[in-house]
N, C-alpha and C positions, 0 to 999 in steps of 0.2 A: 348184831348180837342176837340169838335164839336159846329157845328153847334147849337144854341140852341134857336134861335128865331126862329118865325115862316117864311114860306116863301115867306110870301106876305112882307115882310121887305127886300127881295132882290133880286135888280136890276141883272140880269143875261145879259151879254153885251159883243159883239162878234164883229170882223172887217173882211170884203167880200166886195170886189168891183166888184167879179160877173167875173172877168177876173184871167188867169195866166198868160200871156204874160212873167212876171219876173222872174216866177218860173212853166215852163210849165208841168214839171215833178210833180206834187203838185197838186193832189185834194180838192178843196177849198167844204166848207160847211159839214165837217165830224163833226165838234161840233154841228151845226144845227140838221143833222142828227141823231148824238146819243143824242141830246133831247130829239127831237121828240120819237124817239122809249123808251126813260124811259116815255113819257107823257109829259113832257114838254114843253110848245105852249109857254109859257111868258117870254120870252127874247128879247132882244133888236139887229139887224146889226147895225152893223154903217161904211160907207163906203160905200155904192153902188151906191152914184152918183159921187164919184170920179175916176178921168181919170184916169194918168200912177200912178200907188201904189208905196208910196216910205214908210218904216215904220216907218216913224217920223210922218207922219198922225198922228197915234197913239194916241198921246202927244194929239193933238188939236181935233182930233173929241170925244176923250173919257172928256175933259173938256169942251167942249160943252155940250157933254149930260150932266156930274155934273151941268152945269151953268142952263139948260134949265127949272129944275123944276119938270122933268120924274123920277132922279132917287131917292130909297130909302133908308132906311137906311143903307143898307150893299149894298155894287157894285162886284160882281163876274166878272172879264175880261178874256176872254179866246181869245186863235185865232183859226180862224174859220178851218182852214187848220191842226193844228198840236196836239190839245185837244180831246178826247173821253170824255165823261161820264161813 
């Protein structure tokens, strides 16, 4: 079973606070990146104006964006650090 809507129906939505301080071994933005190189541009960060990263953020900045009115009907959640495309 796939995907079968089109892709303007979904929200692509990722967390990067821009720091590894917690995890300094850890390349952050490797999902960003394998976007971008399938074409990619239309996804969402969330987390870069947050301080020390703890991953229960999670929880609240990804129901934020549900609350705010941005996303669509399907939401794809990946982490920025440990997903490929």
């Amino acid at each position: 079973m796939g995907f079968s809507g089109s892709a303007s129906c979904l929200s692509i939505v990722t967390f990067n606070n821009g720091r590894g301080e917690s995890s300094p071994g850890k390349r952050l933005g490797l999902f960003e990146e394998s976007l971008r190189a399938s074409g990619i541009e239309d996804f969402t960060v969330l987390g870069g104006s947050a301080g020390e990263w703890r991953n229960v953020m999670k929880i609240k900045l990804l129901l934020e964006f549900l609350d705010s009115g941005r996303a669509r009907d399907y939401v794809m959640m990946a982490d920025s650090a440990d997903v490929l495309l």
